[in-house]
C-alpha positions, 0 to 999 in steps of 0.5 A: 778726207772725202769730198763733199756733195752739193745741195742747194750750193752748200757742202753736205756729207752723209754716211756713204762713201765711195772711192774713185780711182785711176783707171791706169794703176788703180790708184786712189784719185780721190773718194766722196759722199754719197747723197741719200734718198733723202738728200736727192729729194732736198735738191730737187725740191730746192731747185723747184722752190727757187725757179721764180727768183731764178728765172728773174734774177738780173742779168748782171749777178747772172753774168759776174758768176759766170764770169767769177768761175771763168775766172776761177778755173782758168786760175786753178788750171793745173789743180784742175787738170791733175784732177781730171787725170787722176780721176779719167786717165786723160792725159795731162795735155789733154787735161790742161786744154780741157780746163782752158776750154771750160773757161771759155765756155763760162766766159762765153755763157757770161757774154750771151747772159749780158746780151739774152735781151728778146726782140721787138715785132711790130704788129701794125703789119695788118690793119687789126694790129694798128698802134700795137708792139710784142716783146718777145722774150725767152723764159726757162721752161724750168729747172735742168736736170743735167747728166755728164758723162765721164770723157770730159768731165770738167767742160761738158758740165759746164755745157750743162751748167753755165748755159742754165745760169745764163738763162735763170733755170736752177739746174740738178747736175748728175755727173759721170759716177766714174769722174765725179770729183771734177765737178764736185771742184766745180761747185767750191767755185760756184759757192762763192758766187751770189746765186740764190740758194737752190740754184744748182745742186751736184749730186755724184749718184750712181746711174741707177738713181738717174731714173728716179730724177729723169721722171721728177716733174719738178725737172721739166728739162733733162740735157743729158751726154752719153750713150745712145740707149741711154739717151734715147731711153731717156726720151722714150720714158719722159716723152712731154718733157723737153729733152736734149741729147748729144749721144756721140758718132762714129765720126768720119774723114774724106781725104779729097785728090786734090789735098795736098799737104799730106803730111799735115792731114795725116798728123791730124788724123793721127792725133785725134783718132787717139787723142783721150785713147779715142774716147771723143764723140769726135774722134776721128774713127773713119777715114775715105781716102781718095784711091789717088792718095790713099797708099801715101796717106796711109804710111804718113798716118802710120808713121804719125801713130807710131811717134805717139807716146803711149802710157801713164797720162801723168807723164809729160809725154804722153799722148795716148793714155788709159781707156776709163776702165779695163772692161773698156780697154777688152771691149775695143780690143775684142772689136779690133780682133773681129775686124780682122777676123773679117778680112781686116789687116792690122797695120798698127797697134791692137794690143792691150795691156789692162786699160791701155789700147795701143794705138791702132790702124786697120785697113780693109775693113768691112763697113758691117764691122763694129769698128766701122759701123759703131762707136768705138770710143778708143784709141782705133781708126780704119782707112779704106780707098774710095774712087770718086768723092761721091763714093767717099760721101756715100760711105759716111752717110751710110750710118745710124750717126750723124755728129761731126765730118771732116773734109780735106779739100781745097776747092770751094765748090767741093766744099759747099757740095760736102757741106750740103750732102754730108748728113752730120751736124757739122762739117769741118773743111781741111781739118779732122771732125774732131774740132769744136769751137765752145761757143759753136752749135754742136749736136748730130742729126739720126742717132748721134741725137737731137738740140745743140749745145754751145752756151748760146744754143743751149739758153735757147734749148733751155727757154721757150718764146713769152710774147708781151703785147703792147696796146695803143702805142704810136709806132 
């Protein structure tokens, strides 16, 4: 039976379906309706209509059904991480803590909607000001339109989702064509709630209906996750608009001389260079390594890779499974075959059997090629010697992204310094880039795109300052 869509925060089917199916054997995750011309025109509508009584609903309903969905999912935790696996290949570990993550992050948006208060300014700094007070509060610049990709399809919806009901913006989600049917679990949960009708839409569309929604201006606000054409495109074509975009990296590890532990920073750049097959905007992709540990650390990271378990993401097992699609899989591997044409050496992995990449580790390749200069988006990471921790830091910034870093080192001074040269929107000391707190500012700077995500950052991102001045008040 085909699952439904949502309009308005009720269940509708149409007279189009379409299968979805497991990117590792091509089985049937699942199909579902898909919403007509007509049907997207109803949401948009509805999310226009109900923008007044959203934007003023009280705080409390706003945060018990923020809360009511935390509590949902992590209820549904293993429904909900078959579901990812079956329909994105992500392995099962993965899946489970990708569930978990998305309840926090609806549990943090129902804390922020609780305290999204404003504040007091005195204005009687100056002698004009006398006996007057300005509240200033944040208001929803309007409805959302939200766009997901398929990596995470469970948390960054709710990235989009829960900060848009935090703030009383009625939000349209489109989700990732290739992992719709998580998002479409979501709002089953969501219609339980006592939002108003017309609060949030799902529309599973295919990427060709995104132009029509990103120029509706009933939808003032486009938050969209994905690639960088894409996005930036999005904000060429829709320049008044407030647009926010988070449009992934190439993300890049230092490896300080005086980092000791090499057994530990070799696991974890082992892990979350092929954790998901490396499609993360965080996965560790570069690795600098100081010339005094790079020899050491690159047998540890090799030793690391080769215990991975490689296969069906639903065995208990695995730890690196299927990349979305075959068309992915041949695409990084015929990155990874050029890396070596250009003087790289393979030290682990390039294989490809369908949509599966082995895990992968190059050295000695030219920062020109894609695997060092792109998103590679698999399961592939490269490690080059540098001579100094200047060195290290020039080769990272030398690139068109700007996500997130990590840094193995010890001294603080180190780690101020990094922190204040490194051009990336966040810098993880002692660890890998690949980690992110949900309640945290999470964006890049150049091409890896603009605004921050985390349920906080995103309210603001979504609102816009109204000022209430008071008169002829005893301050």
């Amino acid at each position: 039976m085909s699952t439904p869509f949502w309009i308005a925060g009720k269940p509708v089917t149409s007279d189009l379906t379409t299968v979805v199916r497991h990117s590792f054997d091509g089985s049937e995750a699942g199909s579902h309706y898909v919403p007509s011309t007509s049907d997207i025109e109803a949401a948009v509508q509805a999310a226009h209509d109900v923008r007044e009584e959203a934007a003023t609903q009280p705080a409390h309903v706003r945060a018990a059904a923020l809360d009511h969905v935390s509590r949902t999912v992590g209820a549904r935790t293993e429904e909900f991480a078959q579901l990812i696996t079956a329909e994105s290949g992500k392995p099962l570990k993965w899946a489970r803590g990708e569930v978990g993550r998305a309840a926090s992050t609806f549990r943090w948006a129902a804390e922020e909607a609780r305290r999204f208060s404003g504040e007091l300014q005195r204005l009687d700094t100056d002698p004009g000001g006398t006996g007057r007070l300005a509240l200033v509060r944040r208001v929803p610049k309007g409805p959302v339109l939200g766009i997901t990709p398929f990596n995470f399809p469970l948390n960054l919806v709710a990235h989009k989702v829960a900060p848009a009901i935090a703030v009383g913006a009625p939000i349209v989600l489109k989700p990732a064509p290739a992992t719709p049917l998580t998002a479409l679990a979501l709002g089953e949960i969501l219609a339980a709630t006592d939002l108003p009708a017309g609060s949030w839409s799902i529309l599973p569309v295919g990427n060709e209906a995104s132009a029509r929604l990103v120029t509706d201006p009933r939808l003032p606000v486009v938050s969209f996750t994905g690639s960088v054409p894409v996005g930036w495109g999005i904000r060429d074509s829709v320049p008044r608009k407030h647009v926010a975009l988070e449009l992934g990296g190439n993300a890049a590890v230092l490896v300080c001389p005086d980092w000791t532990d090499l057994d530990f920073a070799a696991q974890r750049i082992a892990t979350f260079a092929m954790y998901q097959a490396g499609q993360s905007c965080i996965s560790v992709q570069r690795v600098y390594a100081h010339a005094d540990v790079f020899e050491e650390l690159t047998e540890r990271v090799l030793a690391q890779v080769s215990a991975l378990g490689v296969g069906d993401p639903r065995a208990a097992g695995t730890d690196v499974g299927p990349l979305i699609n075959v068309a992915a899989a041949e695409r990084v591997e015929s990155w990874v075959d050029a890396a070596v044409a250009a003087g790289g050496k393979l030290r682990a992995g390039g294989t490809r059997d369908g949509a599966t990449v082995a895990p992968t580790v190059l050295t000695g390749v030219p920062e020109s090629a894609d695997v060092m200069a792109e998103e590679v988006f698999g399961p592939v990471v490269s490690i080059s010697p540098v001579a100094s921790i200047d060195e290290g830091l020039r080769l990272i910034n030398d690139s068109r992204f700007g996500l997130q870093a990590g840094v193995f080192t010890k001294d603080l001074a180190t780690a101020f310094d990094v922190s204040a040269k490194l051009q990336v929107g966040g810098v993880v000391i002692g660890d890998v880039p690949s980690f992110r707190a949900d309640q945290m500012p999470y964006g890049g700077v150049k091409d890896s795109g603009v605004g921050r995500e985390g349920p906080a950052s995103a309210m603001a991102d979504f609102t816009e300052e109204r000022v209430t001045i008071l008169t002829g008040l005893t301050l």
